[in-house]
Every structure is written in structure tokens, then in C-alpha cells.
C-alpha positions as CSV (number, residue, x, y, z in Angstrom):
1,X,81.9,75.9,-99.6
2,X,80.7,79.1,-97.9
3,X,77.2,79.6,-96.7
4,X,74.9,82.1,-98.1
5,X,73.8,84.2,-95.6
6,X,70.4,85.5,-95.0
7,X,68.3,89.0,-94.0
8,X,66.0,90.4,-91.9
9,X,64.2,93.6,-93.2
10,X,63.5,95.6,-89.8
11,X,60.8,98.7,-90.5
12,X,58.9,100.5,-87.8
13,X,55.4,101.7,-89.1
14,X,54.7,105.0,-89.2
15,X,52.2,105.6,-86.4
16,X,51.2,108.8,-84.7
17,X,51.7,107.1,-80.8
18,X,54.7,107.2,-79.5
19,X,56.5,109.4,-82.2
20,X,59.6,110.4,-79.9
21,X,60.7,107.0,-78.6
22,X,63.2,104.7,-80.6
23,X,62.5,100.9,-80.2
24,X,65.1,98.9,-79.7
25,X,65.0,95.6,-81.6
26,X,66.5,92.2,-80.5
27,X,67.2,89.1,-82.6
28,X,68.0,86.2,-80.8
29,X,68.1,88.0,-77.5
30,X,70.9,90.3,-78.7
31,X,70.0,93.8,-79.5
32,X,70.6,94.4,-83.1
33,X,68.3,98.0,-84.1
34,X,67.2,101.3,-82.4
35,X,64.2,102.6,-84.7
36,X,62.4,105.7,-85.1
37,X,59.6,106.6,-86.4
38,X,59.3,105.1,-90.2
39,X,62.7,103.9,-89.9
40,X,64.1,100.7,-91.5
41,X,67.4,98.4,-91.5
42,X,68.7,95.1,-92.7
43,X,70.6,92.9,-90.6
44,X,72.5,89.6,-92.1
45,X,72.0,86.3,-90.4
46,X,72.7,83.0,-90.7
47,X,70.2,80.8,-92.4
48,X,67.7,79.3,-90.0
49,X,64.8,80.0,-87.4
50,X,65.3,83.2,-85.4
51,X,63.6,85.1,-82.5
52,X,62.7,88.7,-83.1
53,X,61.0,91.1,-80.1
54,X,60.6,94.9,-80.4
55,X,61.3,97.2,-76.8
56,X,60.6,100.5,-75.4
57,X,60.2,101.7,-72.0
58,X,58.5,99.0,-70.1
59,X,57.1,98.1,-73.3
60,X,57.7,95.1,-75.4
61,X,56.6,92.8,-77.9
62,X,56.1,88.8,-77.5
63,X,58.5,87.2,-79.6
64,X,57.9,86.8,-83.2
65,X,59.7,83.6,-85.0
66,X,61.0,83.7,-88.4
67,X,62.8,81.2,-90.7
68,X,64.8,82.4,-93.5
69,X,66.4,81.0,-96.0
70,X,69.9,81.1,-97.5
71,X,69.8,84.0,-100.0
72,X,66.2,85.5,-99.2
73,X,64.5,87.9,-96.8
74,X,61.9,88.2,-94.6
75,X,60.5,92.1,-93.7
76,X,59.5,92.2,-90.2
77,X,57.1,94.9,-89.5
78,X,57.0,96.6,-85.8
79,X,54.2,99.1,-84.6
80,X,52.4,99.9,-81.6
81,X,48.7,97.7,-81.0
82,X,46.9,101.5,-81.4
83,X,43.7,98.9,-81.5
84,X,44.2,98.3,-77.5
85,X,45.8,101.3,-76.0
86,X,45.1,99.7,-72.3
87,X,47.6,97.3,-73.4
88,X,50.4,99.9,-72.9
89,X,49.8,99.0,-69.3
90,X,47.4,96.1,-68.9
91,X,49.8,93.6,-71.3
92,X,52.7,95.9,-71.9
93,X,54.6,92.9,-73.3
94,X,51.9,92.8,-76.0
95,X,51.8,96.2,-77.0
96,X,54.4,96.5,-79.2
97,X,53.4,94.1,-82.6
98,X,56.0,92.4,-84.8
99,X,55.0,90.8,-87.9
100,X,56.3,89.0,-90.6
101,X,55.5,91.0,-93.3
């Protein structure tokens, strides 16, 4: 019997920093995405726990776990931290935010 697979939603908020830079998006250490502005994709997976981290420049995100299911979603949302602009350079591996939507 063949296993259902399962999906990750990508979408990169529409923010006005950072406009003209594409993110690149890696799942499980692989890169899967390149987003723009207000962009979105779905990529299949297999069922289970996987590692999802936003990158751009010498910018990144920490990385964000999610567990899907066999035949459902998750929506991970990825924007800049406009709260903490320092961060760009302070914690540039925090700047970038990935959530589980």
C-alpha cells in the first residue's frame, strides 16, 4: 500500500523591507524554494517531522519544525522581523521569521 504524501504551503509575507531580494527556502537542509515578494509554493513530502529555514544574503532564519500528516498541510509563513531591524546585523540568523501558520 502506497503512502499518502504530505504538503508544505511556503508564502513569503508581503512586507515593504527587502522587496528586491528572493529568499531561498530549505526543507531538511536541501533547498526547495526561491521567493519573492508575496510569493507562495507547495512542495510534497513525506509524512513526518521536518526542518524548514528561510535565507537571504547573510541573513537567515532559525529553524522552524513541522509535523505533517499523511494527506494534510501545514502553511509556513516567512517574513522579515521588521519589529527588530538591528537584527539584520546584530542576530542575522534571527531576522528572517518562519511560522507555522
Amino acid at each position: 500500500m502506497e503512502q499518502q504524501a504530505a504538503t508544505i504551503h511556503l508564502h513569503r509575507r508581503l512586507r515593504p523591507a527587502q522587496p528586491l531580494l528572493i529568499y531561498t527556502v530549505d526543507v531538511d537542509g536541501l533547498p526547495v524554494a526561491e521567493l519573492a515578494v508575496a510569493q507562495s509554493c507547495s512542495l510534497q513530502v513525506a509524512p513526518g517531522l521536518h526542518q524548514v529555514q528561510a535565507r537571504v544574503l547573510w541573513m537567515s532564519s532559525l529553524n522552524l519544525e513541522v509535523e505533517v500528516d499523511a494527506g494534510t498541510s501545514v502553511t509556513v509563513e516567512i517574513s522579515p522581523d521588521m519589529r527588530h531591524l538591528w537584527n539584520m546585523f546584530a542576530r542575522p540568523k534571527k531576522f528572517l521569521q518562519v511560522q507555522a501558520a
